[in-house]
C-alpha positions as CSV (number, residue, x, y, z in Angstrom):
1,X,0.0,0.0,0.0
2,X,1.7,3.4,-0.9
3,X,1.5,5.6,1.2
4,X,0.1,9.5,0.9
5,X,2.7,12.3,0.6
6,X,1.9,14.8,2.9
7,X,1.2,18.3,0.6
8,X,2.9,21.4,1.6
9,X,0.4,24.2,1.8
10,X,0.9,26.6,-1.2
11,X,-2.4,29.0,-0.5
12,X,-1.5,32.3,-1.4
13,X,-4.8,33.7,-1.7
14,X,-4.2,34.1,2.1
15,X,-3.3,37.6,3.2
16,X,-0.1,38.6,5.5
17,X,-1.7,40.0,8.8
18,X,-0.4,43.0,10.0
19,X,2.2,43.4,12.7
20,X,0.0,45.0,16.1
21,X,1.9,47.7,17.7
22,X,4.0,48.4,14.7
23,X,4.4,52.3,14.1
24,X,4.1,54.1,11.4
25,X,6.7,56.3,9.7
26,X,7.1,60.4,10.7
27,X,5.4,61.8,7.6
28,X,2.7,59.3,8.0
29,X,2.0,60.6,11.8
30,X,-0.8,63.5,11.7
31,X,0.4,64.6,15.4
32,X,3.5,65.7,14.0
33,X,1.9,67.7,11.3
34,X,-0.3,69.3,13.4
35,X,1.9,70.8,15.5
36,X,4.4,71.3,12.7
37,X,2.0,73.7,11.5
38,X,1.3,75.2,14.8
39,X,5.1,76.3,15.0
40,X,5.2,77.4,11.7
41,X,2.4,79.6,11.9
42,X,3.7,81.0,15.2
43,X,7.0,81.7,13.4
44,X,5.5,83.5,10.6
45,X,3.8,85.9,12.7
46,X,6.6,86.3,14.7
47,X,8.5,87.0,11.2
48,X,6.0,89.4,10.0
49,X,5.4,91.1,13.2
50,X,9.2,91.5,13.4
51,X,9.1,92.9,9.4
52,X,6.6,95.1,10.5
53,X,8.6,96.9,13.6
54,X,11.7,97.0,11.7
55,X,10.4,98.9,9.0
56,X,8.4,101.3,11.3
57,X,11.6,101.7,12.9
58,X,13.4,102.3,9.8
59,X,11.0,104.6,8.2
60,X,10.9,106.9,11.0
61,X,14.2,107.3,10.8
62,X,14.4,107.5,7.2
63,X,11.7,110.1,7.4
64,X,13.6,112.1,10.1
65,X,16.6,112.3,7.7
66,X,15.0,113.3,4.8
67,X,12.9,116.2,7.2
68,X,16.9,117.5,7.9
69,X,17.9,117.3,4.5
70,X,15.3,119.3,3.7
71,X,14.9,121.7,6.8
72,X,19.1,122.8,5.7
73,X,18.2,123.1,2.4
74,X,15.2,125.3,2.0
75,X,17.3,127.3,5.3
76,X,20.2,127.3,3.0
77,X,18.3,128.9,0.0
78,X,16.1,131.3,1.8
79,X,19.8,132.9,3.0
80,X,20.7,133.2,-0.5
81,X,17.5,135.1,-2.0
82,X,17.8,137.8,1.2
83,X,21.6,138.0,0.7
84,X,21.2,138.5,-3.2
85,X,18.5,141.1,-2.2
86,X,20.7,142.6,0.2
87,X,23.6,143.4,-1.8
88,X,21.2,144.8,-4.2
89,X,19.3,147.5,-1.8
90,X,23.0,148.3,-0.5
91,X,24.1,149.8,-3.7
92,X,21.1,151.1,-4.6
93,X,21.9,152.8,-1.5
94,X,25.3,153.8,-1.9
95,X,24.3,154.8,-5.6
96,X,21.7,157.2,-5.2
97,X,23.7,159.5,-3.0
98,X,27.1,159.4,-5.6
99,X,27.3,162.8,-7.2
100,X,27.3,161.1,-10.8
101,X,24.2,160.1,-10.5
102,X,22.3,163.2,-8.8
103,X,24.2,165.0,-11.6
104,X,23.3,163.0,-14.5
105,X,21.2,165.9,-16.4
106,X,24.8,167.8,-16.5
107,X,26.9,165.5,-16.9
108,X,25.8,161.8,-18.3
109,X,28.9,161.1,-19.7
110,X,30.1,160.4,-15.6
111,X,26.8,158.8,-14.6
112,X,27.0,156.5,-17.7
113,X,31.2,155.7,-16.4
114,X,30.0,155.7,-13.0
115,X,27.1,152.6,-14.1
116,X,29.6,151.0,-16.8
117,X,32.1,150.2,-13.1
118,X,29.7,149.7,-10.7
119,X,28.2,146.9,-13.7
120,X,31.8,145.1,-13.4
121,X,32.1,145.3,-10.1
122,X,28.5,143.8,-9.2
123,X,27.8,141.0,-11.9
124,X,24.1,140.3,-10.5
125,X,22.8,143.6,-12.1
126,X,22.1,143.0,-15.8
127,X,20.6,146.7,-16.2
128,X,21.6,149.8,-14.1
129,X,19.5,153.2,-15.8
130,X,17.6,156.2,-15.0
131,X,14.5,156.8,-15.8
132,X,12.9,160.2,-16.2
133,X,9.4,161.4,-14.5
134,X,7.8,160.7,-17.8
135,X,9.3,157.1,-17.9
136,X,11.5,157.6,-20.7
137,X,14.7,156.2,-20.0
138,X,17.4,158.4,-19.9
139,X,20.6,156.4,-19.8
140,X,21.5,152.7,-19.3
141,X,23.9,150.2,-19.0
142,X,23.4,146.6,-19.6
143,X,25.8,143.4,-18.8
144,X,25.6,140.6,-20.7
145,X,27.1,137.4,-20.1
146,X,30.2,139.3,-19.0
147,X,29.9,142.2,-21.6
148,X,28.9,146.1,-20.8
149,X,26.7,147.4,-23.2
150,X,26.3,151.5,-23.1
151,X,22.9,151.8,-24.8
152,X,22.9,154.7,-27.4
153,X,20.4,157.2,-27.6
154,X,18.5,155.8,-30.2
155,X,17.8,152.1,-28.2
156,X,16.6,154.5,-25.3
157,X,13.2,153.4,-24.6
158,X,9.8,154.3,-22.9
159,X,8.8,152.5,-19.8
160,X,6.2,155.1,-18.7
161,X,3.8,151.6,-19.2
162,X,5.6,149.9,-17.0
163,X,4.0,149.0,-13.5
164,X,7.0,149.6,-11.6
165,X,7.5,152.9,-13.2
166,X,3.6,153.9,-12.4
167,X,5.3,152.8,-8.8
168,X,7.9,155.0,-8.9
169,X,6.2,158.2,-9.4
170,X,4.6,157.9,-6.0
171,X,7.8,157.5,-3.8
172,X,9.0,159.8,-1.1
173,X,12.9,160.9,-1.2
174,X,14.6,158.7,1.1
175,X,12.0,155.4,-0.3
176,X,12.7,152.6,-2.1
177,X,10.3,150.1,-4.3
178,X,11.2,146.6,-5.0
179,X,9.4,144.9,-7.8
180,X,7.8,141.6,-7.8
181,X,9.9,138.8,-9.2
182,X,9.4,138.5,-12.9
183,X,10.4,137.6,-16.3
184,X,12.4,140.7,-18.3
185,X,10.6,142.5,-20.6
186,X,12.3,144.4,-23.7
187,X,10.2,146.5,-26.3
188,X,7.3,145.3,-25.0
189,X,8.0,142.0,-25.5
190,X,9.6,139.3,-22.8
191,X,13.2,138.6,-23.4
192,X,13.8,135.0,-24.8
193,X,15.6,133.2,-23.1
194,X,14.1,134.3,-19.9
195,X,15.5,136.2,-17.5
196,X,14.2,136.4,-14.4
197,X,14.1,140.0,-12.7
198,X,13.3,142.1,-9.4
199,X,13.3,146.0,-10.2
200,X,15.0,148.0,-7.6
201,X,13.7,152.1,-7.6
202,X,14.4,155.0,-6.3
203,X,14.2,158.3,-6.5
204,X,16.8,161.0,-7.6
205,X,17.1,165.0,-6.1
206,X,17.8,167.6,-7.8
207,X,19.7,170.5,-6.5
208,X,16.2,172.4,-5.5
209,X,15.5,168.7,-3.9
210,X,12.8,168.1,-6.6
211,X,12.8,164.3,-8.3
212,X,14.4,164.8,-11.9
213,X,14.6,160.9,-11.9
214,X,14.9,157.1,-10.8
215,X,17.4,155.0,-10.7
216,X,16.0,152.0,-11.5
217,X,18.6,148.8,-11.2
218,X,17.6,145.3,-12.8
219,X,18.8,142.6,-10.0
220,X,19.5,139.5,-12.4
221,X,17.9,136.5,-9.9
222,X,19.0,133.8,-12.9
223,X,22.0,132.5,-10.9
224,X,19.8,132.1,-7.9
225,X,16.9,130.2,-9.5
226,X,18.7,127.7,-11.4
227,X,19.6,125.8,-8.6
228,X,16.3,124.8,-8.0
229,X,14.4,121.9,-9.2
230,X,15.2,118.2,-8.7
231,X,18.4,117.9,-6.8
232,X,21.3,115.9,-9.1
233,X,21.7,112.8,-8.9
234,X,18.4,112.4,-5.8
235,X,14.7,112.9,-5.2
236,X,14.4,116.0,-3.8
237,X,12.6,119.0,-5.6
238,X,13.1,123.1,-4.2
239,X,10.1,125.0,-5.4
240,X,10.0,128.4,-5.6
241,X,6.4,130.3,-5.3
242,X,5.2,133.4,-4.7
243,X,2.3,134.8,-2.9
244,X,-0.6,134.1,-5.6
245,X,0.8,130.4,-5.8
246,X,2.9,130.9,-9.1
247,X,5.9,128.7,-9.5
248,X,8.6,131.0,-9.8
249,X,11.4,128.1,-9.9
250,X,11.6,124.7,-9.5
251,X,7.9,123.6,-10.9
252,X,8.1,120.2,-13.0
253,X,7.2,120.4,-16.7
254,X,8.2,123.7,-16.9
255,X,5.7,125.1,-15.4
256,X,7.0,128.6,-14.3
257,X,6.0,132.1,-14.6
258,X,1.9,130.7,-15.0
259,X,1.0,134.5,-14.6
260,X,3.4,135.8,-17.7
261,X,3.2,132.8,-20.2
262,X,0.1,131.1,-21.5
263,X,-0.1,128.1,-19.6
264,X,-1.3,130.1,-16.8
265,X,-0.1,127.2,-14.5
266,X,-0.4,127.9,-10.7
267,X,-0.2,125.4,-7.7
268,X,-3.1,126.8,-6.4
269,X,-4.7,125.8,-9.5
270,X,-2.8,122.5,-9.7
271,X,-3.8,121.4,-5.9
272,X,-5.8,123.5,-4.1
273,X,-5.3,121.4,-1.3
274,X,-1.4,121.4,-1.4
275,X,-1.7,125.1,-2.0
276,X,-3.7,125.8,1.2
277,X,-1.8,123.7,3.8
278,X,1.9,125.7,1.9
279,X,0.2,129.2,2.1
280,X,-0.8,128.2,6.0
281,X,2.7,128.2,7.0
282,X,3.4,131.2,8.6
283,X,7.2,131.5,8.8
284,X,8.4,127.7,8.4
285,X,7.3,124.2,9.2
286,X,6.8,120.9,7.4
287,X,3.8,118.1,6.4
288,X,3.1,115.3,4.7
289,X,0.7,115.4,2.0
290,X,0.3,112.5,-0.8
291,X,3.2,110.4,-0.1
292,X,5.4,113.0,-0.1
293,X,7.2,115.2,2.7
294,X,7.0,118.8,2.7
295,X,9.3,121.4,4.1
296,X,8.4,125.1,3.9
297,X,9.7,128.3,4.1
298,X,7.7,131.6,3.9
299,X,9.9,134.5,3.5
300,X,7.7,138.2,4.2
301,X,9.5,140.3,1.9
302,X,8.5,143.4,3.0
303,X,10.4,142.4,6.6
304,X,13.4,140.7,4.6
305,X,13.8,144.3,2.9
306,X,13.1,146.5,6.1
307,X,15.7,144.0,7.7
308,X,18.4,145.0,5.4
309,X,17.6,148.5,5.1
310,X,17.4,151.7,7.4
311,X,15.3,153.3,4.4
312,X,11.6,153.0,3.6
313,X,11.4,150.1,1.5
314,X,7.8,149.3,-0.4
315,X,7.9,146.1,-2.3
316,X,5.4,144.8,-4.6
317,X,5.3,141.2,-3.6
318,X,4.3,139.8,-0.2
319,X,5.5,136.9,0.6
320,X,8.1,133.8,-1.1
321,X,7.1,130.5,-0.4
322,X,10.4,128.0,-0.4
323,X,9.1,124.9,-0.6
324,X,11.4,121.6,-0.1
325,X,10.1,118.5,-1.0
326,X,10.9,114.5,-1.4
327,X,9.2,111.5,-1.3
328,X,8.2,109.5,2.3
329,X,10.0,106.2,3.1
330,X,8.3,103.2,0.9
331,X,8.3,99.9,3.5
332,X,9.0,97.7,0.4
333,X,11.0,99.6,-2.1
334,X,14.7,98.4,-3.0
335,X,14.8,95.6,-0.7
336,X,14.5,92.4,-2.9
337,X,15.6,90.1,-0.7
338,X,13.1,90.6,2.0
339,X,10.6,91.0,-0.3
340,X,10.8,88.4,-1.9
341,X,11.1,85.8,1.5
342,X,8.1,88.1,2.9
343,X,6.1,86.9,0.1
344,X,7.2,83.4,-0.1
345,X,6.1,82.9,3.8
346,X,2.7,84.8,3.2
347,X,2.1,82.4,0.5
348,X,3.1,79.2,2.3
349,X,0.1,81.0,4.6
């Protein structure tokens, strides 16, 4: 009888149980991703919040800086406009009482000398004349680019139109009238390129103490007002403006002199708003307004010219507005690197 081999089990339909107790890998473990994103979330606030203070600390800061930069600047030009003034009234001064000049009726050949050195010796003036009570000019003397020019006779002309000559006419011995601050006008027509001018009168005695004139000296402000604008090479803008809220320097797109040339462009026209809170400042502070930071000047000119003067001085314009201006600290602008981490953790958020 043969016996049976025994058969070796070969099921394997069956399936493998698994192991009790055995634990499963780290990424598979939802405890550890739970608090995983706890910490993360707890250091991405504590990122941000710290982002947040670092740039309020370093925008105050920046903000202070720029304020000084601005505060020395809009100082340091204000100095320069009374100082050019000053010069000005101090020869006007000095000129009026020179015998030349009282004597030009009888001798213009001096007065004309005396104007021809005193225009070599002062390069700001670009015209020194008199002007008789009818407002024909009499004699004058213009510099040019370095160059004296003795007008003849025949290039003499009549400024009895004039405003500053209407002016004149109603000035005491001993008073002087400053003009407002505009562009140069010859034969009726303004000089191209421009020139920007203050008119500086007074009168002249005669030996029975009657006016047989006016000195009239053209103070050339070109020097002074090309400075302004945008700063070389930075961000910062010196405006210029007057009391009626005309640019008289510094404006972008050219936009000086609104109240001689056609545009008839103004900041009070522009921005009323901006115009307001820069006419409100009495003597000097500063503002932000539109993302921008504002330091201003005002500059009475009637005091600036009493200041500089013992005489009685009567000037046309009120008030200069030097305004300083630059743009407020940006939280995000030029720093790539941070920015670009910031925005990676805000959108892992």
């Amino acid at each position: 009888m043969v016996e049976a081999e025994p058969q070796t089990s070969t099921n394997t339909d069956a399936a493998i149980p698994l192991i009790d107790g055995r634990e499963s890998r780290w990424f598979q473990n939802g405890y550890f991703w739970r608090v995983s994103g706890v910490v993360a979330l707890i250091g991405m606030l504590l990122f941000s919040g710290l982002m947040v203070f670092w740039h309020t600390v370093e925008g105050s800061r920046e903000d202070e800086q720029t304020v000084r930069r601005l505060v020395v600047d809009v100082t340091h030009r204000s100095a320069d406009i009374q100082q050019w003034y000053e010069t000005a009234i101090q020869t006007v001064n000095m000129s009026i009482l020179h015998p030349a000049v009282q004597d030009f009726r009888s001798s213009p050949g001096e007065a004309t000398a005396y104007f021809q050195t005193l225009a070599a010796e002062v390069p700001r003036f670009s015209q020194l004349r008199i002007v008789s009570p009818s407002g024909m000019e009499a004699l004058r003397v213009d510099a040019r680019g370095g160059d004296i020019i003795v007008i003849p006779d025949e290039g003499l002309q009549d400024k009895s139109g004039r405003y500053y000559v209407e002016a004149a006419k109603s000035l005491r011995p001993g008073q002087i009238y400053v003009s407002k601050l505009d562009l140069n006008v010859e034969n009726g027509e303004i000089e191209v390129p421009h020139r920007p001018t203050t008119r500086i009168v007074a009168p002249i005695l005669a030996n029975n103490q009657e006016v047989s004139g006016y000195l009239i000296v053209n103070l050339d402000m070109v020097t002074p007002l090309n400075a302004y604008g945008v700063a070389p090479g930075g961000v910062m803008r010196t405006e210029l403006i007057d009391h009626e809220g005309y640019w008289l320097a510094g404006a972008e797109d050219d936009r000086n002199w609104g109240f001689m040339l056609e545009h008839n462009a103004s900041v009070k026209q522009s921005d009323p708003e901006l115009w307001q809170r820069i006419a409100a400042v009495d003597h000097q502070g500063g503002f932000e307004f539109d993302g921008k930071i504002y330091e201003v000047e005002t500059i009475s000119v009637s005091q600036m010219l009493n200041a500089i003067s013992s005489d009685d001085v009567h000037a046309a314009s009120t008030r200069f507005h030097l305004v300083g201006s630059a743009p407020a600290y940006q939280p995000w602008a030029g720093n790539i690197a941070i920015k670009t981490v910031f925005v990676a953790f805000m959108v892992m958020l």
